[in-house]
N, C-alpha and C positions, 0 to 999 in steps of 0.2 A: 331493380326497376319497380315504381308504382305505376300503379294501373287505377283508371275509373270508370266505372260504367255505369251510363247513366239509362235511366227509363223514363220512356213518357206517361206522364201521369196520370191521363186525362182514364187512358183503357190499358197499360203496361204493353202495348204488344210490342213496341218497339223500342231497342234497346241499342244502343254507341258501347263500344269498349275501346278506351284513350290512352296513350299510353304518359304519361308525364313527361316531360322530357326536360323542364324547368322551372322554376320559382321565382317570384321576382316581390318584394315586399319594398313598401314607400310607407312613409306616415299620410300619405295623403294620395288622392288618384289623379290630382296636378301633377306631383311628385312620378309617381308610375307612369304616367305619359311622357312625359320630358323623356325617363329613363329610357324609356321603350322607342322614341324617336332615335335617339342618340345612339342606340344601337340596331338601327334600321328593322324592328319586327312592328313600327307602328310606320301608318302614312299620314302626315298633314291631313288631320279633320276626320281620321277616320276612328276613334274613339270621342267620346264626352263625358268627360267628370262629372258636370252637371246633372249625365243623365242618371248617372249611377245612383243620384238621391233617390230612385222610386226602389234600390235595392239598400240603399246603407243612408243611414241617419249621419247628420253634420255628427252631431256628438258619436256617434260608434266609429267613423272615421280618425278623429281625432281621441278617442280612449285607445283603440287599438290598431290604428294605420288599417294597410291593406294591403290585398295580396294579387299578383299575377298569376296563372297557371298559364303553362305552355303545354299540349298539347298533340299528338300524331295520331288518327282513328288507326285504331287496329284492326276493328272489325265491326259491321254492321248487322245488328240480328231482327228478324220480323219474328214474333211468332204468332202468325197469322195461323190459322187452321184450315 
């Protein structure tokens, strides 16, 4: 099993631990959508390629495709004091 944990950046106090559960790779995030409808983990309209440009550049999409993570929290940590 892979595992992610992620932290929020702003002050680190709080932290997700995920647990992977699967992978999904398209040359494109038209391509991962289709995919992801067609096997029911997406709904009609409820992703946008388009928005993904403010994370990934037309050219690094198409140099090196893209990737899905799938997902289960494991566990949720504050570390508040």
């Amino acid at each position: 099993m892979d595992y992610i944990r992620f932290t929020e950046m702003t002050d680190g106090e709080q932290t997700i631990l995920v647990e992977v559960i699967g992978i999904f790779t398209a040359p494109s995030f038209v391509v991962l959508e289709q995919r992801l409808l067609e096997i029911d983990l997406l709904t009609q309209g409820s992703f946008s390629p388009t928005g993904m440009r403010k994370y990934y550049s037309v050219e690094d999409e198409e140099k090196y495709g893209v990737m899905g993570i799938r997902i289960r929290v494991v566990s949720l940590v504050s570390t508040e004091v």
